[in-house]
C-alpha positions as CSV (number, residue, x, y, z in Angstrom):
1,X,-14.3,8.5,-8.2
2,X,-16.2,5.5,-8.7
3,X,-15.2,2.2,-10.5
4,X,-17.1,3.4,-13.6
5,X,-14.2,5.7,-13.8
6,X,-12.5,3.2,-14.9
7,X,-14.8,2.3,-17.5
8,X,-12.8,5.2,-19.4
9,X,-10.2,2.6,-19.4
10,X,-9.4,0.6,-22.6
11,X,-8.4,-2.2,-19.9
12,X,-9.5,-2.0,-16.1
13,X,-6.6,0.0,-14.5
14,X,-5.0,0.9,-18.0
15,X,-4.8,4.3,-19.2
16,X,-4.1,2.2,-22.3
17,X,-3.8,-0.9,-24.4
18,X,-0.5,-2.5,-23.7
19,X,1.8,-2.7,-26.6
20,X,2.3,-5.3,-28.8
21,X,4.4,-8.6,-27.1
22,X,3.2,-7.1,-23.4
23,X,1.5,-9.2,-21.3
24,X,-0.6,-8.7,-18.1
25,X,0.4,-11.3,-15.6
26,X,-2.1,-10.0,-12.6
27,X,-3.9,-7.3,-11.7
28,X,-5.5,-6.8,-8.1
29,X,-6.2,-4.2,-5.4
30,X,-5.7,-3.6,-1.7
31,X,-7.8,-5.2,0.9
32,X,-10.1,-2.5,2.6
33,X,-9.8,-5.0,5.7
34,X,-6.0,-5.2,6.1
35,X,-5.6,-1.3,5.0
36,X,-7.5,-0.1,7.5
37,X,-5.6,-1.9,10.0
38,X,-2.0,-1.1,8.3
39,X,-3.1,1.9,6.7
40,X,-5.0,3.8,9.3
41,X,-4.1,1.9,12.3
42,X,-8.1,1.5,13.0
43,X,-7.5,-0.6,15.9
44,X,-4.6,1.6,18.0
45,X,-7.4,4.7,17.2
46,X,-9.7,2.5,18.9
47,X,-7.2,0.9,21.7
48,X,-6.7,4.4,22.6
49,X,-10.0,5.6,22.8
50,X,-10.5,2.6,25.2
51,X,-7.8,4.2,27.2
52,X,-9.6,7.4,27.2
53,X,-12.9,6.3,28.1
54,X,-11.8,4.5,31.0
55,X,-9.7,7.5,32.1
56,X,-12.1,10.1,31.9
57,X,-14.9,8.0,33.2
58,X,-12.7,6.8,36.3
59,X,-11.3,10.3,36.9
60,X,-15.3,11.6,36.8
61,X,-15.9,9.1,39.8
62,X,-12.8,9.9,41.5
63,X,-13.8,13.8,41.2
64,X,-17.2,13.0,42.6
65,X,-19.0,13.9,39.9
66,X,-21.1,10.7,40.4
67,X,-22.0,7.8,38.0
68,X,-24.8,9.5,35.7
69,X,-21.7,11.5,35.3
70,X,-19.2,9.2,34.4
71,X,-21.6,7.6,31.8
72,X,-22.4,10.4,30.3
73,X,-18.5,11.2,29.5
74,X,-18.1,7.7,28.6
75,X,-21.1,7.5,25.7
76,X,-19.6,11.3,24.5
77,X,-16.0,9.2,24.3
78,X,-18.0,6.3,22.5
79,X,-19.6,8.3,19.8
80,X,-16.3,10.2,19.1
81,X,-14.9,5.7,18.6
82,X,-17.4,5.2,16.5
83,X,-17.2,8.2,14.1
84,X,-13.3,8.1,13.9
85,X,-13.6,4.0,13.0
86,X,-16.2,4.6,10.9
87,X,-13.9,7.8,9.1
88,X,-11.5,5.8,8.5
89,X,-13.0,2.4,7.4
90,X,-14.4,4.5,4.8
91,X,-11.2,5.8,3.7
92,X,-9.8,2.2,3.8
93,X,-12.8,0.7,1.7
94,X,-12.5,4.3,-0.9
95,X,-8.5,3.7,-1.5
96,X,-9.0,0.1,-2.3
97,X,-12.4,0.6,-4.3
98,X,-9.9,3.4,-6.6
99,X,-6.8,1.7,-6.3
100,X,-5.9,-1.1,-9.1
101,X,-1.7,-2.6,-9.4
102,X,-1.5,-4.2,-12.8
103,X,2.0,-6.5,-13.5
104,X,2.7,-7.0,-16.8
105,X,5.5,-8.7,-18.6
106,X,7.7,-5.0,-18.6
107,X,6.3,-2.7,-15.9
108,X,4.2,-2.1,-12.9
109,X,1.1,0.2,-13.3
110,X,-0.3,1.9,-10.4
111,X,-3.7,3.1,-10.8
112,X,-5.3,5.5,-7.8
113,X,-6.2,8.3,-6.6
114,X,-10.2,8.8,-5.0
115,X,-10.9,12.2,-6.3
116,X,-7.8,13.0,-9.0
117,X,-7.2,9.3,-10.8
118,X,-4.0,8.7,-12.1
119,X,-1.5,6.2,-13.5
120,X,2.4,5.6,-12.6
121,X,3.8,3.1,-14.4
122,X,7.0,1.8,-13.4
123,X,9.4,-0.2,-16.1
124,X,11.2,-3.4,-14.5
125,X,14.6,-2.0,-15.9
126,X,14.1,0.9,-13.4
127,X,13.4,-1.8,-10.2
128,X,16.8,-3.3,-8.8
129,X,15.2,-5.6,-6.4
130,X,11.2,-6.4,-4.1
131,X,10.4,-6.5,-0.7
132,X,8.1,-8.5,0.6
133,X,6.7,-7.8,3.9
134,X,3.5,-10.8,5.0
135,X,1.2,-10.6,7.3
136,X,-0.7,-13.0,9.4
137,X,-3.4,-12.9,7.4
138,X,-1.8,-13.9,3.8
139,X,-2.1,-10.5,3.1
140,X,1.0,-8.0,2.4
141,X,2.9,-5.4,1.2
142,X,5.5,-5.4,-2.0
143,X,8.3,-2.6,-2.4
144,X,9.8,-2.1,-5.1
145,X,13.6,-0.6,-4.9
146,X,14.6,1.5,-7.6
147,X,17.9,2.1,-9.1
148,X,19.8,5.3,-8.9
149,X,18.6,6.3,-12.2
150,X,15.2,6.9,-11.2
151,X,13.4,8.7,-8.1
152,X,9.3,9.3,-7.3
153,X,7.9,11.3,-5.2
154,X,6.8,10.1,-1.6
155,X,3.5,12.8,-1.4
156,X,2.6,11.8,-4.8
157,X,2.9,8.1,-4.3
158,X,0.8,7.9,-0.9
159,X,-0.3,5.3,0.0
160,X,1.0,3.1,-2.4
161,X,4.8,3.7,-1.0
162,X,6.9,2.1,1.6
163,X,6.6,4.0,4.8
164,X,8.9,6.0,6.4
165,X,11.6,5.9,3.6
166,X,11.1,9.2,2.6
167,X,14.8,9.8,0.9
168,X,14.6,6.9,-1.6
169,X,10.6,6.6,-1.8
170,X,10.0,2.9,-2.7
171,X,6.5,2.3,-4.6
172,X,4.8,-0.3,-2.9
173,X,1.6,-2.7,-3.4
174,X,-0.2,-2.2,-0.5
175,X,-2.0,-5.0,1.6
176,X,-2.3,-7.2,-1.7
177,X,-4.2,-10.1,-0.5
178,X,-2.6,-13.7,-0.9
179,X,1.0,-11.7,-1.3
180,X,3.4,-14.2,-1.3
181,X,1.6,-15.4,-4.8
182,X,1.7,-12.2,-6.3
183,X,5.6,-11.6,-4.9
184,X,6.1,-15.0,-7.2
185,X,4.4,-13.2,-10.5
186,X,5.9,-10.2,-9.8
187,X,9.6,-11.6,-9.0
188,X,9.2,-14.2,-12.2
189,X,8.4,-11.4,-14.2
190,X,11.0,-9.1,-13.3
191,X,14.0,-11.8,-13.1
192,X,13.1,-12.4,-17.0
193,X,12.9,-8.5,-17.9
194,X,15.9,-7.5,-19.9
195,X,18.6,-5.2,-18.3
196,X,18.4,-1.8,-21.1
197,X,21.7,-1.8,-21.4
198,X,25.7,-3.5,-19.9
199,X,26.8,-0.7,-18.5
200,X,23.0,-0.1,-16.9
201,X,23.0,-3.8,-15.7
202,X,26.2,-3.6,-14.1
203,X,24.6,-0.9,-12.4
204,X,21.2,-2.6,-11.8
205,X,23.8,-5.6,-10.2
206,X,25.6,-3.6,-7.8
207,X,23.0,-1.6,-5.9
208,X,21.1,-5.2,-5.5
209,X,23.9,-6.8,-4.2
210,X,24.4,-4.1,-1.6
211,X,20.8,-4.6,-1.3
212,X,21.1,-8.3,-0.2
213,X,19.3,-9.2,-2.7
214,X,19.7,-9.3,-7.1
215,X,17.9,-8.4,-9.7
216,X,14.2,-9.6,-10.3
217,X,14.8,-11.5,-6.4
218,X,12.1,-10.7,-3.8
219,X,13.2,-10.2,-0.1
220,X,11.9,-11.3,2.7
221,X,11.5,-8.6,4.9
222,X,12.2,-9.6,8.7
């Protein structure tokens, strides 16, 4: 998939045109740069091959096997580095290149997927409460926590889910760059989106409240 897939689009990342009195607020994809760091851990894959080379090529000197040796396991360690960081920088740059989060007025749309495109669009009155996690770069990540009416799928969502919580999958905006902007749009927009209904909202309430957080607030993770 290329981005004149989503030329098919009626609107970029839309599989179509919001309804009447629905407005898009932001749309925006992952940085490639901060994805492959977060994502696919590009530089602990490249720490450890560090570790390796230096290993192997010390381990070839201690052996005796001589210098000529030693470099020649080092280069073989050096071109394995450079395919693997070039493997997954390519994976980094393809899941941003397919990947666009919409916020609108009502929802979250998550459009993605590099060889199967698809579109999962999330209602605010099924969102008690965000996460916000920053990073040093401005960059981030924004979890959404759903109420108990509602679960996803954590196999289905990847990437674009909050790691490791695989019983209550969280969908996430993934290494959004300038974050704690978007967390503002994003909170705004969910603080003024209607609760469906009492019985829902008192709901909606409680599990924020246990969350430390209430509905339509963004929390800081620590």
């Amino acid at each position: 998939m290329s981005h004149d897939d989503f030329e098919m689009d009626p609107i970029k990342g839309l599989p179509e045109t919001p309804p009447p009195g629905e407005r898009i607020l932001w749309q925006g994809s992952p940085s490639w740069k901060t994805l492959s760091r977060r994502l696919f851990h590009i530089r602990k894959v490249a720490v450890y091959f560090g570790i390796l080379m230096v290993w192997q090529g010390g381990t070839a000197l201690v052996d005796g096997q001589g210098v000529g040796e030693a470099v020649s396991t080092v280069m073989a360690l050096s071109v394995g580095l450079l395919l693997a960081v070039a493997l997954l920088s390519l994976l980094a740059w393809l899941t941003s290149r397919n990947t666009v989060y919409t916020v609108t007025s009502q929802r979250l749309a998550i459009r993605f997927g590099i060889a199967l495109p698809m579109t999962i669009n999330i209602p605010f009155s099924l969102v008690d409460s965000a996460n916000l996690k920053a990073f040093s770069n401005g960059a981030g990540d924004i979890s959404l926590k759903l109420n108990n009416s509602e679960r996803v799928s954590y196999l289905v969502l990847w990437p674009h889910v909050r790691p490791w919580y695989f019983g209550k999958p969280e969908p996430t905006l993934r290494s959004i760059p300038k974050a704690a902007s978007v967390a503002k749009i994003l909170g705004d927009a969910l603080a003024a989106s209607p609760a469906p209904s009492a019985q829902s909202a008192d709901d909606r309430s409680a599990e924020s409240s246990n969350a430390s957080g209430t509905p339509g607030q963004l929390v800081n993770a620590a």
